[in-house]
C-alpha positions in Angstrom: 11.8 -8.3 -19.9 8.7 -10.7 -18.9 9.5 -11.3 -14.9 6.7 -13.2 -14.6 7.9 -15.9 -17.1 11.3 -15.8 -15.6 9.8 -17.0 -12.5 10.1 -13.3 -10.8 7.0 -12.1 -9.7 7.2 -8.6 -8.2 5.0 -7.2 -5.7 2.9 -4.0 -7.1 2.6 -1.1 -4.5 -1.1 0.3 -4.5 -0.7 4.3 -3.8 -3.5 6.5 -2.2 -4.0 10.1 -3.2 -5.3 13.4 -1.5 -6.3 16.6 -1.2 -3.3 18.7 0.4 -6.2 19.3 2.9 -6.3 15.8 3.9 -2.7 15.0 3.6 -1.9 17.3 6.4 -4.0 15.4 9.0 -2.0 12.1 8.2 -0.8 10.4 11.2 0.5 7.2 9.6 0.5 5.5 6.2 2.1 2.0 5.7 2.6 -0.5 2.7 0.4 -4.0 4.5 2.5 -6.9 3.6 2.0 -10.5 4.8 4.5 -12.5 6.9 5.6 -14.9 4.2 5.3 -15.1 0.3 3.1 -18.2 1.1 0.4 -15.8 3.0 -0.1 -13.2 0.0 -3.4 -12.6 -1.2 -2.0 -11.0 -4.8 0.6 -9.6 -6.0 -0.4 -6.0 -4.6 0.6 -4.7 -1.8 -2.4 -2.7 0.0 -1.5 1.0 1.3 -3.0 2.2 4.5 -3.3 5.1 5.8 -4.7 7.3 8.8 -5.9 10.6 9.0 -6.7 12.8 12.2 -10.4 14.0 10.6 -11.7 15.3 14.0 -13.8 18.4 13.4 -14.0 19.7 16.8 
């Protein structure tokens, strides 16, 4: 089914990956999305995420 010719247009989730190493020192990831349909900048949706890298 072609949802862009239907007049659906889906949003794509980007997706990070990691070392299991890394993915341990996550302290948040999030999907960015804009306030309205009107203030997208694509149709992906950016992922996000932080890590706690401090080495001391």
């Amino acid at each position: 089914m072609d949802l862009f010719r239907k007049g659906v247009h889906p949003l794509e989730v980007d997706y990070l990956t990691t070392s299991q190493n890394l993915a341990d020192t996550r302290i948040k990831a999030y999907v960015e999305r804009p306030a309205s349909h009107a203030e997208r900048w694509s149709d992906h949706a950016p992922v996000a995420a932080e890590f706690d890298c401090d080495t001391n």
